[in-house]
DRENSE-850395 format. One line per field, with one value per residue (C-alpha): residue number from 1; residue in one letter; x, y, z. Coordinates in steps of 0.25 Angstrom, whole numbers, padded with zeros to 4 digits. Each point is the difference from the previous one (the first is absolute). Layout:
resi	c(NUM,...) $
resn	c(a,...) $
xx	c(X,...) $
yy	c(Y,...) $
zz	c(Z,...) $
//
This chain:
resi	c(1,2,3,4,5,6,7,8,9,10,11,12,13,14,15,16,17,18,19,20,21,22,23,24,25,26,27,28,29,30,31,32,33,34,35,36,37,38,39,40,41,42,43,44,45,46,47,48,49,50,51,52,53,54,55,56,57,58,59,60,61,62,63,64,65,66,67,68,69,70,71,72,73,74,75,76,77,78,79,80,81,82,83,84,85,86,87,88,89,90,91,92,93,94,95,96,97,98,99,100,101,102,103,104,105,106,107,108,109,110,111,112,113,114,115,116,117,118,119,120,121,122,123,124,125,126,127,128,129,130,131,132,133,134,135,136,137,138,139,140,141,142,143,144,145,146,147,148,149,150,151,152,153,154,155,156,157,158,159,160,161,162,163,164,165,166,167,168,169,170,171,172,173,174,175,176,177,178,179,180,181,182,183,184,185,186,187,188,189,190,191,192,193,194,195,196,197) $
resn	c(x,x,x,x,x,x,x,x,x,x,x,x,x,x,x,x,x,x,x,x,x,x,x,x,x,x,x,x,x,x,x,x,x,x,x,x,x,x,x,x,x,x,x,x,x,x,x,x,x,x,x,x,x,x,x,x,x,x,x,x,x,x,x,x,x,x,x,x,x,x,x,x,x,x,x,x,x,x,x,x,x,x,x,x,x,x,x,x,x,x,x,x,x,x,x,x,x,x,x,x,x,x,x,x,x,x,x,x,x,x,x,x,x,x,x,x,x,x,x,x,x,x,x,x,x,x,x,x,x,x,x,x,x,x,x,x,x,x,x,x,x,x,x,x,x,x,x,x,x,x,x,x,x,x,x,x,x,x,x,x,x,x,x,x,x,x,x,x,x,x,x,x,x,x,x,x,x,x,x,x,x,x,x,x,x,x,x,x,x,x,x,x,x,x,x,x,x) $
xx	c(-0002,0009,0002,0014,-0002,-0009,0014,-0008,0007,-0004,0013,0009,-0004,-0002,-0005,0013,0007,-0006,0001,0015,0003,-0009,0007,0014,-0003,-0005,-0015,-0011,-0013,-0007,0014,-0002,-0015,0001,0012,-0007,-0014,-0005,-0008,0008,-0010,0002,0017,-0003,-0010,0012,0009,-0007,-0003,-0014,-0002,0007,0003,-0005,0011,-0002,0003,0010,0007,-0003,0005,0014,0000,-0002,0012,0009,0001,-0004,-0015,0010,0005,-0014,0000,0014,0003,0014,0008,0005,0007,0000,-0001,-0008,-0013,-0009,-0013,-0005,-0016,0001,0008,-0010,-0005,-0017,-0006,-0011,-0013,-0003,-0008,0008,-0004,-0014,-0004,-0006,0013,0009,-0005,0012,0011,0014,0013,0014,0007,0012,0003,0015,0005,0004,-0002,-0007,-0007,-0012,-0008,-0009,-0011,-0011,-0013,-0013,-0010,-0013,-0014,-0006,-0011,0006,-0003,0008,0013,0011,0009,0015,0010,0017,0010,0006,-0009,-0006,-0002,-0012,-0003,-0012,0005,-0016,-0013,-0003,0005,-0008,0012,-0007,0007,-0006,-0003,-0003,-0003,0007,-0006,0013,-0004,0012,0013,-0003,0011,-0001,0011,-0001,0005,-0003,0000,-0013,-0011,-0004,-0009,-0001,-0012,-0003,-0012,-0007,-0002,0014,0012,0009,0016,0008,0017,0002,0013,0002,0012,0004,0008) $
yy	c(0039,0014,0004,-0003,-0015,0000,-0003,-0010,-0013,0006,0009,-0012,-0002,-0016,-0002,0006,-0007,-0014,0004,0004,-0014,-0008,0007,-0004,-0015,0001,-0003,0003,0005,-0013,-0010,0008,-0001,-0015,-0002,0008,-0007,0014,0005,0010,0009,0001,0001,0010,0008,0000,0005,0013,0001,0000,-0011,0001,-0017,-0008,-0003,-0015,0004,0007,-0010,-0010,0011,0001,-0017,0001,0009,-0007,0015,0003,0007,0011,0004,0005,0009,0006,0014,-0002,-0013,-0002,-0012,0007,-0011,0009,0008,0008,0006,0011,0001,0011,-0007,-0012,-0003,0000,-0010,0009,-0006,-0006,-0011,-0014,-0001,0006,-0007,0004,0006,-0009,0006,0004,0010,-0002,0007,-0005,0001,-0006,0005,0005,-0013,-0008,-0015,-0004,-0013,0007,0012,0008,0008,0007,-0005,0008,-0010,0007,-0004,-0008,-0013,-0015,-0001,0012,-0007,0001,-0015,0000,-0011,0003,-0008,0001,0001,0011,0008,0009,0009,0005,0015,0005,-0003,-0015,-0009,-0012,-0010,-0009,-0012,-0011,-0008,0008,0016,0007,0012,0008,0011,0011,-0007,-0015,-0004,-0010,-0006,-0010,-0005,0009,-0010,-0002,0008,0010,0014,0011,0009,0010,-0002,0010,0016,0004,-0005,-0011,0002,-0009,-0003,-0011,-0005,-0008,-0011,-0005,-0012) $
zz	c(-0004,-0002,-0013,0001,0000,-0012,-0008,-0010,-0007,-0013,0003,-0001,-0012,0003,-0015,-0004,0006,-0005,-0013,0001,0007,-0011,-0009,0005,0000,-0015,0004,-0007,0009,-0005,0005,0014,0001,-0002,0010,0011,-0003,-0004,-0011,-0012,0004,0014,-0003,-0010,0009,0012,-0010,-0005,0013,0000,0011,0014,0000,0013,0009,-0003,-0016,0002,0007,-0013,-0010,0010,0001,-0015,-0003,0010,0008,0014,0003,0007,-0013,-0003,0012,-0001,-0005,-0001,0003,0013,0006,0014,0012,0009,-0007,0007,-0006,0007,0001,-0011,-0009,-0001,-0015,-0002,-0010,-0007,0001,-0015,-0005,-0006,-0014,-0001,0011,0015,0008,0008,0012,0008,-0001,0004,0006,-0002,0013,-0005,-0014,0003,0002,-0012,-0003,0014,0002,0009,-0005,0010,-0004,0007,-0006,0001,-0004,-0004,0003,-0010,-0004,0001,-0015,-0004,0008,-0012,0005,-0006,0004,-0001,0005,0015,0013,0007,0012,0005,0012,0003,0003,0001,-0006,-0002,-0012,-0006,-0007,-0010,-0007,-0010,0012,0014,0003,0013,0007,0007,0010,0004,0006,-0006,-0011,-0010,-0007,-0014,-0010,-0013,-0011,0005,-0007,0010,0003,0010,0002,0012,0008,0007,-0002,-0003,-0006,0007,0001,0000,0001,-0013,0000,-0013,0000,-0015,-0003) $
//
């Protein structure tokens, strides 16, 4: 990936900016964990920025605050109709581990992070090679949609397991508790768009 597009998360200042907001609707950490079904620690964590959230968090914490997941994303406010992100513009998660525990496995880029208060987000997901039992599941609200871009994706859910190869898609509900892993010898990519209600 050129250096160019390296532009981390971390320079958004995401923990800042849930703070700020918490702060504005005169909630304590602990009123915010509680809403969002999240741990003060993890909250905390976010907001000194010593955590890069999951997408499914941060789409909790947004919920939570009654905001938009874009509002983490955005530099400056915007309320352009037409947003383009050019592919050296696009934010980078940092590869970081979710409260002490094993890694969340993929990394992602925010294709879509100039345009405020969407109802779809897209990302481009690299989901990283990892064992079954070190899958990280989370759950948010909305539904979802994944294609296989290259590489091959196992989907596992409470109840079944689905093994996408390079151009299959799979689309589901994300209430339902769900995982990804990549299979094979190198990272899978993939396009996730992310509809929240």
């Amino acid at each position: 990936m050129p250096k160019s597009m390296q532009k981390g998360l971390q320079e958004l200042a995401i923990g800042g900016k849930v703070r700020r907001i918490r702060q504005e609707k005169q909630l304590t950490i602990q009123q915010l964990a509680a809403k969002a079904g999240l741990s003060k620690g993890l909250i905390s964590q976010i907001e000194n920025d010593q955590v890069s959230p999951p997408i499914s968090t941060l789409l909790k914490i947004a919920a939570s605050l009654h905001t938009d997941i874009s509002y983490f994303f955005q530099d400056k406010a915007s309320d352009r109709r037409v947003a383009v992100v050019r592919r050296s513009e696009r934010l980078v998660s940092p590869r970081r581990q979710v409260q002490g525990k094993a890694t969340l496995g993929y990394t992602y880029e925010s294709l879509a992070h100039r345009k405020n208060f969407k109802h779809m987000e897209p990302f481009l997901v690299t989901f990283e090679v990892k064992e079954a039992e070190e899958v990280i599941r989370f759950n948010h609200p909305g539904e979802e949609f994944v294609f296989v871009l290259s590489g091959r994706l196992e989907f596992s859910s409470p109840d079944e397991t689905i093994v996408l190869e390079k151009g299959d898609s799979l689309y589901f509900e994300s209430d339902l508790l769900h995982g990804f892993r990549g299979l094979g010898e190198e990272p899978c990519q993939a396009l996730v768009v992310i509809y929240h209600r």
